[in-house]
ZAKOL-592220 format. One line per field, with one value per residue (C-alpha): residue in three letters; residue number from 0; z, y, x. Coordinates in Angstrom, 3 decimals. Layout:
N
aa = (ALA, ...) $
i = (NUM, ...) $
pz = (Z, ...) $
py = (Y, ...) $
px = (X, ...) $
//
This chain:
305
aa = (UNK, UNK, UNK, UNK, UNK, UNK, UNK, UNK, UNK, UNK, UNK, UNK, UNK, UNK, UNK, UNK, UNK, UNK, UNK, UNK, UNK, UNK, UNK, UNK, UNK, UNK, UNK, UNK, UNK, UNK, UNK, UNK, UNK, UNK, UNK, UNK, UNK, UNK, UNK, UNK, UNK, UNK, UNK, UNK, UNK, UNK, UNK, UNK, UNK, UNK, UNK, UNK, UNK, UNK, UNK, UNK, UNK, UNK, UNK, UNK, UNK, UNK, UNK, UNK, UNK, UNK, UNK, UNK, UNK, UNK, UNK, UNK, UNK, UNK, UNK, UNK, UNK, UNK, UNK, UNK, UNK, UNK, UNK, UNK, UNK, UNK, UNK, UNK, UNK, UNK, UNK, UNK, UNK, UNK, UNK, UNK, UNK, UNK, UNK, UNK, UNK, UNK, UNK, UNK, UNK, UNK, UNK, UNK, UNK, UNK, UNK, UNK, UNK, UNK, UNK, UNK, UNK, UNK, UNK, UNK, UNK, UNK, UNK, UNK, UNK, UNK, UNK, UNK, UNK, UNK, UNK, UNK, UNK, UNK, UNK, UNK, UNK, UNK, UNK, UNK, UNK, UNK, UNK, UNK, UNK, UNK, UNK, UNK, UNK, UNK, UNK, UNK, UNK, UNK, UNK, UNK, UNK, UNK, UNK, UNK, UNK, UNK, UNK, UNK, UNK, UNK, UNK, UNK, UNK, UNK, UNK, UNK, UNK, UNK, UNK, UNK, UNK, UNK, UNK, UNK, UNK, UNK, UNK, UNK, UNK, UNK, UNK, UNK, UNK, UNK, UNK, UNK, UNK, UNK, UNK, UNK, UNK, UNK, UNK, UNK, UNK, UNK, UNK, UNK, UNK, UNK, UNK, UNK, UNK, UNK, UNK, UNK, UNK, UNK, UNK, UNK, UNK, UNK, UNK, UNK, UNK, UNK, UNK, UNK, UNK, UNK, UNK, UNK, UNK, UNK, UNK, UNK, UNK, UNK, UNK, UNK, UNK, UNK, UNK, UNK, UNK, UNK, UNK, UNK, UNK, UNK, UNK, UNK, UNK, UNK, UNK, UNK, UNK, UNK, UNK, UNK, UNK, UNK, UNK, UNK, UNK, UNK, UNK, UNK, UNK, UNK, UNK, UNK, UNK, UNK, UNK, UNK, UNK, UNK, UNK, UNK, UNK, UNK, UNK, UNK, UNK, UNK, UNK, UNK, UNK, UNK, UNK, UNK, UNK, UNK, UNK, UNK, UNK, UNK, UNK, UNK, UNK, UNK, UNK, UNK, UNK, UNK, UNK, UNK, UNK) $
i = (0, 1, 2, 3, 4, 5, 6, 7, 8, 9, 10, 11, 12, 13, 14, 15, 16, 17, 18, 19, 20, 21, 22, 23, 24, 25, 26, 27, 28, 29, 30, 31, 32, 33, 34, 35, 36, 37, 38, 39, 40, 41, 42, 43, 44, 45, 46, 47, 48, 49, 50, 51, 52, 53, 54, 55, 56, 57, 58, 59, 60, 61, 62, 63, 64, 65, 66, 67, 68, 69, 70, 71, 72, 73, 74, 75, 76, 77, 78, 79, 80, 81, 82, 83, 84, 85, 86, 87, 88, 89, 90, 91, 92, 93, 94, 95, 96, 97, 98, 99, 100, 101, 102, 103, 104, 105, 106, 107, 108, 109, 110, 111, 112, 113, 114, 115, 116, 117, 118, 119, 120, 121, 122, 123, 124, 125, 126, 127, 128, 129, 130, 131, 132, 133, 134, 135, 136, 137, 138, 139, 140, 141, 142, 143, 144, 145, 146, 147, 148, 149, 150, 151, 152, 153, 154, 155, 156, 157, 158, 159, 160, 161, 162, 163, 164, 165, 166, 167, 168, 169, 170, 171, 172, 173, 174, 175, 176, 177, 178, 179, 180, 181, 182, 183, 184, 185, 186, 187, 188, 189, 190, 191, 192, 193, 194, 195, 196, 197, 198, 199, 200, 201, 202, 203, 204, 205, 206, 207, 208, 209, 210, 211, 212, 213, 214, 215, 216, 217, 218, 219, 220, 221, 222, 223, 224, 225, 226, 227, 228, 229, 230, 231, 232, 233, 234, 235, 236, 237, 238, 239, 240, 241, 242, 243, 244, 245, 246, 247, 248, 249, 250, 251, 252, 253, 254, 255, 256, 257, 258, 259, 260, 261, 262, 263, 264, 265, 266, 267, 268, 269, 270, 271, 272, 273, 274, 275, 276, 277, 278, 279, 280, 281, 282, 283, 284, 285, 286, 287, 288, 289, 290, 291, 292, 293, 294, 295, 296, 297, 298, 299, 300, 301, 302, 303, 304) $
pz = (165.087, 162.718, 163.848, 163.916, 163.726, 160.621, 158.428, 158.065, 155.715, 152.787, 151.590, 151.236, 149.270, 150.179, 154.372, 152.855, 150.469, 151.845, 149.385, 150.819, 154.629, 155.538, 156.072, 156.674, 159.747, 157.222, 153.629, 151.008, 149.239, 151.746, 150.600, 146.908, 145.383, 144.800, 144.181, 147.471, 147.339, 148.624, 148.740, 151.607, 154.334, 158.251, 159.854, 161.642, 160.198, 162.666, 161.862, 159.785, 159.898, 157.232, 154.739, 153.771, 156.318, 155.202, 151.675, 152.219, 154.242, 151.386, 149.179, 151.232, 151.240, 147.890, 147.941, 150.076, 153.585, 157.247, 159.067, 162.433, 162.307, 164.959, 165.459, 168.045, 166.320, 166.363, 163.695, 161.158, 161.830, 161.078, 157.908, 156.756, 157.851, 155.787, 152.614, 153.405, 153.073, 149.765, 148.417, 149.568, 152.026, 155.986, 159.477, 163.043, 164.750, 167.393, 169.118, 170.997, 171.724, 170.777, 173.290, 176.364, 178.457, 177.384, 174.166, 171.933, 174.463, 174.320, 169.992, 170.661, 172.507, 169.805, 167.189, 169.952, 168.293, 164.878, 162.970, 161.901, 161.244, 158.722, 158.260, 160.629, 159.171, 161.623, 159.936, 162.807, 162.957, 164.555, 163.306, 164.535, 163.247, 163.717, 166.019, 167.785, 171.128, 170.308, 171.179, 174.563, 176.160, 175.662, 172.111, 171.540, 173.236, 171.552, 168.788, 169.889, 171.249, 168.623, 165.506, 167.136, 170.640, 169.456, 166.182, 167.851, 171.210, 168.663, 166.621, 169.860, 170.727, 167.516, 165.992, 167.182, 165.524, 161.916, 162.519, 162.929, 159.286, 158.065, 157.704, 155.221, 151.999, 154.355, 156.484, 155.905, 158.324, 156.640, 158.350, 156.996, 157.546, 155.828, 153.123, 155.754, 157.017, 154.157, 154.356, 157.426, 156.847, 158.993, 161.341, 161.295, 163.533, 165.918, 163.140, 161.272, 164.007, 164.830, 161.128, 160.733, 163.982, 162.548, 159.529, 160.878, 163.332, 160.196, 158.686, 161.641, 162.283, 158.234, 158.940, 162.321, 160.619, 157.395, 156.326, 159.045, 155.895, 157.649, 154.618, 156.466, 154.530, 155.318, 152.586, 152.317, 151.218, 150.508, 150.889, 150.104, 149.572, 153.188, 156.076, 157.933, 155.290, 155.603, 157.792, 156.103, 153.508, 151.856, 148.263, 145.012, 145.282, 149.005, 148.318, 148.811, 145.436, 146.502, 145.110, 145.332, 147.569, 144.735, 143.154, 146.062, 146.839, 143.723, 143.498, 147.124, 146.223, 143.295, 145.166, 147.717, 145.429, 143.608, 146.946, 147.710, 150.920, 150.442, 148.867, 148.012, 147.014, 146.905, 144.248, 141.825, 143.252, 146.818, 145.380, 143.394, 147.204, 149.142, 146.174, 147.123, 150.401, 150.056, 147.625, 149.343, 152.192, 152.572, 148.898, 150.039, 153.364, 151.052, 148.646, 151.506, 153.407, 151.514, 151.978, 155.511, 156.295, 153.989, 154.502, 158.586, 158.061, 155.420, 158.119, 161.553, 162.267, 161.219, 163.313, 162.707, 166.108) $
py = (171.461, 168.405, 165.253, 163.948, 160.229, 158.369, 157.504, 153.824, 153.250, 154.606, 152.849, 155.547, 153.918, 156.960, 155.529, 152.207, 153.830, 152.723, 153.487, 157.121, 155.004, 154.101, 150.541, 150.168, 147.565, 145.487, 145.087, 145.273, 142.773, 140.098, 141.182, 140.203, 136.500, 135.877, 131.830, 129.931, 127.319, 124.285, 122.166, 120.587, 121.977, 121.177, 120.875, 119.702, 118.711, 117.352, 115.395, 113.464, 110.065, 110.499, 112.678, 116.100, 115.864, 112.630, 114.069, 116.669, 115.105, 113.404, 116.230, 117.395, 114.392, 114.160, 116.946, 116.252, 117.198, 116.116, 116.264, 115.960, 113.964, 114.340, 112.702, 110.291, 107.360, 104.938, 103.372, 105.442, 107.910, 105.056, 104.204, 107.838, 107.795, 105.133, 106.646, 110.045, 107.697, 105.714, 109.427, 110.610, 112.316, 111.651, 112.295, 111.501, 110.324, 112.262, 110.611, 113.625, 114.651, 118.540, 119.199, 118.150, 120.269, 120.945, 119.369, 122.633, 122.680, 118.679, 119.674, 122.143, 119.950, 117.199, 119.247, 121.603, 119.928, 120.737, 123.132, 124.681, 124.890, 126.564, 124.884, 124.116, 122.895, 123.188, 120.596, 118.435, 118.975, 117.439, 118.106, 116.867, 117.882, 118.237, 120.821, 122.728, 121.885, 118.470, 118.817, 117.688, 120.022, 118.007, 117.788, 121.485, 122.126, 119.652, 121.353, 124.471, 122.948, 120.992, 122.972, 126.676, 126.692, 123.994, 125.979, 128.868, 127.536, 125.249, 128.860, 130.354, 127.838, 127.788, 131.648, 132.059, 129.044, 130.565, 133.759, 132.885, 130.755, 133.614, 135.553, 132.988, 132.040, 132.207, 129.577, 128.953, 128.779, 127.027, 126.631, 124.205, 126.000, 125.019, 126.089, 126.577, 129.275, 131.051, 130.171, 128.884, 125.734, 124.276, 121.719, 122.999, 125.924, 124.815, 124.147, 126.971, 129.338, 127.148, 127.222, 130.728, 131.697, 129.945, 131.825, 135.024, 133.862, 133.672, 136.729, 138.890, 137.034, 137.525, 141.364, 141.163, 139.588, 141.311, 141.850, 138.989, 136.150, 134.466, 133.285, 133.070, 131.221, 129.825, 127.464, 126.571, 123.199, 122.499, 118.397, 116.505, 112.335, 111.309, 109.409, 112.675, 112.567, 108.634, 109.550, 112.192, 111.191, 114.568, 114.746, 117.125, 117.815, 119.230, 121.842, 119.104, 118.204, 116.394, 116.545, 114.214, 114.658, 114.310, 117.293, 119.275, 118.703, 119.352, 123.047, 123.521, 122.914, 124.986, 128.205, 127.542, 127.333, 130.507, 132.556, 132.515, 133.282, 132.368, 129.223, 128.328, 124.713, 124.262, 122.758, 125.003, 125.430, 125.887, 128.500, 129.876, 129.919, 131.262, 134.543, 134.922, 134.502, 137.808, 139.493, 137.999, 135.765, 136.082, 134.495, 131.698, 130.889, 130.954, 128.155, 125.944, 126.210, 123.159, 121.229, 121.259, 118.277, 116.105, 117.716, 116.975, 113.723, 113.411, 115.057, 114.105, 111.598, 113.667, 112.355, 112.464, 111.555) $
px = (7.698, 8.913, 9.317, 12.392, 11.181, 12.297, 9.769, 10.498, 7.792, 8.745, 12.133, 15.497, 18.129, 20.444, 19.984, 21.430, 23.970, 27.366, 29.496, 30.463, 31.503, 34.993, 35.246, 38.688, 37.842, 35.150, 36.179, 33.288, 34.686, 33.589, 29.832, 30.678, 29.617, 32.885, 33.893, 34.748, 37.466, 35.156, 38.532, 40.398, 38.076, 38.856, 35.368, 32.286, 29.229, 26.056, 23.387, 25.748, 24.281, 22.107, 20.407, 21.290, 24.590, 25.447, 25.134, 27.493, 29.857, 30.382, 30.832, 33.012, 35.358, 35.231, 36.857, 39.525, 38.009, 38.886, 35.385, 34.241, 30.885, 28.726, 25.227, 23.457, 24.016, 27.418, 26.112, 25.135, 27.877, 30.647, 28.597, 28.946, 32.669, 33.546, 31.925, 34.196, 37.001, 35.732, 35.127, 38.939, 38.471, 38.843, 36.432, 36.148, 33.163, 31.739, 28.387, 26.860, 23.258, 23.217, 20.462, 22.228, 23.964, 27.615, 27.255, 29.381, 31.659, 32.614, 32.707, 34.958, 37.476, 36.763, 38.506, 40.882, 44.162, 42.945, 45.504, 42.252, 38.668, 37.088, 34.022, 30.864, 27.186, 24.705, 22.443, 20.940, 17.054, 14.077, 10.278, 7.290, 4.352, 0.091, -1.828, -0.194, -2.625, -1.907, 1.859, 3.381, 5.941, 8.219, 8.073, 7.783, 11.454, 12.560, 12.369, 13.542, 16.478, 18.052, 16.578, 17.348, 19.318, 22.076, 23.301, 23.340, 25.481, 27.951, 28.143, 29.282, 31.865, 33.244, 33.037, 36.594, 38.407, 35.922, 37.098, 41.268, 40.837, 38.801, 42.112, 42.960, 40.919, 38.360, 35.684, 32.498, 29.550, 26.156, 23.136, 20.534, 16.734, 14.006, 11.542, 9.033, 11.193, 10.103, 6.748, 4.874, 2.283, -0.094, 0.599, 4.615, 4.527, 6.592, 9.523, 8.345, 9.613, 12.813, 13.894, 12.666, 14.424, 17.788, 17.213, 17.642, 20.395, 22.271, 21.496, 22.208, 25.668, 26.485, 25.853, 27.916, 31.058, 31.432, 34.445, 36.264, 36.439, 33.555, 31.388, 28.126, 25.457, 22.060, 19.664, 16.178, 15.464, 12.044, 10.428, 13.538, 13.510, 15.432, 14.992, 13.380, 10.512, 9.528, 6.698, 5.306, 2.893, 1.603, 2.490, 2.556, -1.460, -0.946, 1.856, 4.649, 6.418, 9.516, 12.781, 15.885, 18.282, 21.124, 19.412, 19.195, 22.579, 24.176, 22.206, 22.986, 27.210, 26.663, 25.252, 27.416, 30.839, 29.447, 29.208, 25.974, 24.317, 20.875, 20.685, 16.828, 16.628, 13.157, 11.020, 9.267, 5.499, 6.974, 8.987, 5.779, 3.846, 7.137, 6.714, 3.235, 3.373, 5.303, 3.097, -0.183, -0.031, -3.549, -4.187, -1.699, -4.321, -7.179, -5.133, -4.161, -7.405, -9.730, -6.491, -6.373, -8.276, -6.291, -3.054, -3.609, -3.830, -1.049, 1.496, 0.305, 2.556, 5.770, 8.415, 11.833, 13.630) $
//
């Protein structure tokens, strides 16, 4: 007797061919990398006190946006607001602590008289990093609860405002993971498996709403010159070439205007060790390994909240 157990480890393009299907509820056409209209977007962008959020709340504006900005600082959040509104563009301040109870549900409300909403970043982040032993609990969720359980919730709350300006020129839902979601280094596993986690959160959910308008898309940047990297002190020689955040913002806008959904903004010998890692992750151990030492003490006291 045959089996009648797929054999899943040989590749078929035919058992991915979908060009035969009727997809009369999801439209292929939301799979293509079609241009999005980046212009005069309604929506909510956290972490935005500083770095990459601040960065694009400011693209944003430029571009006419109203944004919700929501962080844990007063401060820094009205410093970012009034840049929207040198740029042209306008924002709210929302102070909020994404890893306390209730927090999506009190964003949700923020923006409830909003004609619509047809953006959300999920950009707030936390790393700490060194051995993993040497972690406290408290730490290690954390972590997991601002980097992973927070997008995911504030997705939740929002997916049905996305999905009703879908129907329009569309929405856009971008998630802000990491390089090291794409590679995992030592001292980061922790964030390694919060940004890898969020990573595939956004896969799964572009799969989910194909063909509902939903543009769905998820980037990777690698060591980027912010605030979050002022305690880290590993450099080029230890696998962590840094790039401006200007730069990484300006590729990250591109991919994103172009239709993108993986948007890799990485510096050139990450991207060289995220190939390998593919090809041979076991030749990418044996080039970190004489590094350890140094790169442990380069990265121990990685703290960004």
């Amino acid at each position: 007797m045959h089996s009648t157990t797929p054999d899943l480890t040989t590749p078929n393009p035919a058992a991915f061919d979908i060009t035969g299907h009727d997809l009369t509820a999801h439209d292929l056409s939301a799979l293509d990398l079609s241009a999005l209209d980046l212009t005069a977007r309604h929506g909510i962008i956290t972490g935005a006190g500083q770095g990459i959020g601040r960065a694009l709340a400011l693209e944003f504006g430029r571009r006419g946006g109203h944004l919700l900005l929501v962080g844990r600082q007063q401060n820094t959040l009205a410093e970012t607001a009034g840049l929207v509104t040198a740029a042209g563009g306008t924002s709210e301040i929302l102070v909020e602590d994404l890893t306390q109870p209730g927090a999506a549900e009190r964003i949700l409300q923020a923006v409830a008289s909003w004609d619509t909403v047809d953006l959300l970043v999920n950009n707030a982040g936390n790393v700490r990093a060194g051995r993993l032993e040497l972690a406290s609990d408290a730490d290690v969720h954390s972590m997991i609860t601002l980097n992973l359980t927070a997008p995911i919730l504030l997705t939740k709350a929002m997916l049905p405002a996305l999905r009703q300006s879908g129907t329009g020129r569309g929405s856009i839902l971008l998630n802000i993971a990491s390089g090291i979601a794409l590679v995992g280094m030592p001292f980061y596993s922790v964030y390694a498996a919060t940004k890898s986690g969020l990573a595939r959160f956004g896969e799964s959910l572009r799969r989910e709403l194909i063909g509902t308008g939903v543009h769905v898309a998820t980037v990777y940047p690698g060591a980027t010159e912010t605030a979050m990297m002022s305690s880290q002190n590993a450099g080029a020689d230890l696998g962590w070439e840094r790039r401006s955040l200007d730069d990484v913002i300006t590729d990250l806008m591109a991919a994103l205007h172009a239709g993108e959904h993986e948007i890799n903004t990485a510096p050139s010998d990450r991207r060289a060790m995220q190939q390998l890692n593919i090809t041979d992750p076991m030749e990418v151990d044996a080039a970190l390994a004489p590094g350890l030492v140094a790169l442990e003490l380069a990265v121990r006291d990685h703290r960004s909240i």
